[in-house]
C-alpha positions as YAML, in Angstrom:
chain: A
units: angstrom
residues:
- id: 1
  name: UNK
  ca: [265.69, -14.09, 80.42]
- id: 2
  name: UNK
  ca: [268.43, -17.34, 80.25]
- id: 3
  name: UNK
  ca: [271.13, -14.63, 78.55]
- id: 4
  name: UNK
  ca: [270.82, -12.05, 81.43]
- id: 5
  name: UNK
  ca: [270.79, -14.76, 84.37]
- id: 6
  name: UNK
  ca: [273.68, -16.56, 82.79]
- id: 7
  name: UNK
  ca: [271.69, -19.47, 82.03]
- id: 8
  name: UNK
  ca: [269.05, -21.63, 82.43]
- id: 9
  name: UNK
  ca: [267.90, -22.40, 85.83]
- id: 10
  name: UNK
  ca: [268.60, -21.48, 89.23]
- id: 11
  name: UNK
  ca: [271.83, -21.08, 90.63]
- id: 12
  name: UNK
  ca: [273.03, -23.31, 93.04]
- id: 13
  name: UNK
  ca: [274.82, -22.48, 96.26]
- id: 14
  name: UNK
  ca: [277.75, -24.16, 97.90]
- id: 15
  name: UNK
  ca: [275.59, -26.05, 100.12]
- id: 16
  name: UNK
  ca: [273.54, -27.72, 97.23]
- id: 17
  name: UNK
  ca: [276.96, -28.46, 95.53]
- id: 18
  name: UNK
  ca: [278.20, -30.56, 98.48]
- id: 19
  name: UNK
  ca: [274.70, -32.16, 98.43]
- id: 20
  name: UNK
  ca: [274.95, -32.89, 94.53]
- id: 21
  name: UNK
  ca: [278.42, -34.13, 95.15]
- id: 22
  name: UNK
  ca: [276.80, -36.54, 98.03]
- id: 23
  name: UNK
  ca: [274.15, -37.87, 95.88]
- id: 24
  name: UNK
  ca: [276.04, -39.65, 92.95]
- id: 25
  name: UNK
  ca: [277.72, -41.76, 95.95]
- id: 26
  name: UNK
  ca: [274.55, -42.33, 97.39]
- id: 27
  name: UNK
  ca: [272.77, -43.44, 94.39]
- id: 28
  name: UNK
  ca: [275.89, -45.86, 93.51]
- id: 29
  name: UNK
  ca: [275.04, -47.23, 96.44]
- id: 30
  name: UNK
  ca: [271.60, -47.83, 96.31]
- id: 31
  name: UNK
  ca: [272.32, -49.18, 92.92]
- id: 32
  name: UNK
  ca: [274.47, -51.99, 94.50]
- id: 33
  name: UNK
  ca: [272.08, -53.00, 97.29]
- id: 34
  name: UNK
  ca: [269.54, -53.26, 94.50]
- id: 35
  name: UNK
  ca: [271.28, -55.06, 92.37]
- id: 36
  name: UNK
  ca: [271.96, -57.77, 95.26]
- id: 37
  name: UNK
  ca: [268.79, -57.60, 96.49]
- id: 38
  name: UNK
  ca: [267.56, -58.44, 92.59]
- id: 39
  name: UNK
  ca: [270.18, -61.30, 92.46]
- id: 40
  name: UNK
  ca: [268.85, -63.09, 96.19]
- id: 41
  name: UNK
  ca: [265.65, -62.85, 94.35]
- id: 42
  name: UNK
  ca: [266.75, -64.24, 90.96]
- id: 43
  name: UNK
  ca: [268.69, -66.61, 93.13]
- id: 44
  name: UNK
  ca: [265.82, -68.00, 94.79]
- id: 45
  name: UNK
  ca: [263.53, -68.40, 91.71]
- id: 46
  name: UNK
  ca: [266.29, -70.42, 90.34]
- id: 47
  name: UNK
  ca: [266.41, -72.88, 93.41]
- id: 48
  name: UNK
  ca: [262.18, -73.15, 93.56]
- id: 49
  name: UNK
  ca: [262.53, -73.67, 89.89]
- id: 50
  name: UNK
  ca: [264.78, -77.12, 90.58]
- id: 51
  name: UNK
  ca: [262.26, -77.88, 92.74]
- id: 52
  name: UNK
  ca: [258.90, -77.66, 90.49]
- id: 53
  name: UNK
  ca: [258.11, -80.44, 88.58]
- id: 54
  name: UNK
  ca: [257.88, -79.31, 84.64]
- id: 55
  name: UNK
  ca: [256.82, -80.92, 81.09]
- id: 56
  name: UNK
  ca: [259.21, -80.57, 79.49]
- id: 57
  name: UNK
  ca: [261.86, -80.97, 82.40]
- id: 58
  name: UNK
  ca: [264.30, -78.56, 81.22]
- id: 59
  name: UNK
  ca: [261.76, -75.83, 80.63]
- id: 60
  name: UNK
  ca: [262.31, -72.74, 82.59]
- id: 61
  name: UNK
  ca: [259.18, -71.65, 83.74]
- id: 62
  name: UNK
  ca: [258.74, -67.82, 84.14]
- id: 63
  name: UNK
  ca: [258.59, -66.19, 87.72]
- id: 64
  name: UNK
  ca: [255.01, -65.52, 87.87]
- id: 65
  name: UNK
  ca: [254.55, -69.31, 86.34]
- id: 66
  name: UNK
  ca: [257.12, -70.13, 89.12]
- id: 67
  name: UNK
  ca: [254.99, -69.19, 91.86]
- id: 68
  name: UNK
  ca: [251.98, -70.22, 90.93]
- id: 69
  name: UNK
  ca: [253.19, -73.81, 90.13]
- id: 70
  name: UNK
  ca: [255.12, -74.05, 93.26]
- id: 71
  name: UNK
  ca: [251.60, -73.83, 95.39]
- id: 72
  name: UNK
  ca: [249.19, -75.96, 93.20]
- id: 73
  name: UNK
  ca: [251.92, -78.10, 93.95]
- id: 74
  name: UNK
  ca: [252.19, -77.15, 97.38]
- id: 75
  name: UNK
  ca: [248.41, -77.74, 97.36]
- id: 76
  name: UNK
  ca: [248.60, -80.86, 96.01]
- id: 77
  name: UNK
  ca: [251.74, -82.47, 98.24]
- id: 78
  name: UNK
  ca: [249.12, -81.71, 101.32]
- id: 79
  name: UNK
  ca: [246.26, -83.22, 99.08]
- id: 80
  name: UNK
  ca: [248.47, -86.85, 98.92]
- id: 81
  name: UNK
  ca: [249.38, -86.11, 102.96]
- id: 82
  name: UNK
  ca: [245.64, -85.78, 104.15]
- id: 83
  name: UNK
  ca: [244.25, -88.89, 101.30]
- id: 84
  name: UNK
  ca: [246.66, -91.07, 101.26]
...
């Protein structure tokens, strides 16, 4: 029962204290590489986005939208380079 035991759970030993103590830093960590790793990738989108011709121009095109406009137009630059 939780009363006798003190609680709910198991109890945790030194060694899984240092551990838990460990992990926050850890996960702050991963947390930043993430969010730079996210921003590259935002980064990017924005620059292939400049480069995708758009009707409306100033329409920001989603990131799947993104990449599939950016090769049909791929696809069609080396359509123009092989017919003239």
């Amino acid at each position: 029962f939780p009363a006798e035991s003190g609680g709910f759970g198991k109890r945790r030993s030194g060694r899984s204290r240092a551990r838990l103590s460990r992990e926050p830093r850890q996960r702050h960590t991963a947390n930043a590489r993430e969010r730079d790793r996210t921003n590259s990738v935002n980064t990017a989108f924005t620059a292939l986005r400049t480069l995708i011709p758009t009707e409306p121009a100033d329409r920001k095109l989603s990131k799947i939208e993104t990449l599939r406009l950016a090769s049909s137009y791929i696809s069609h630059l080396g359509n123009v380079l092989l017919l003239g």
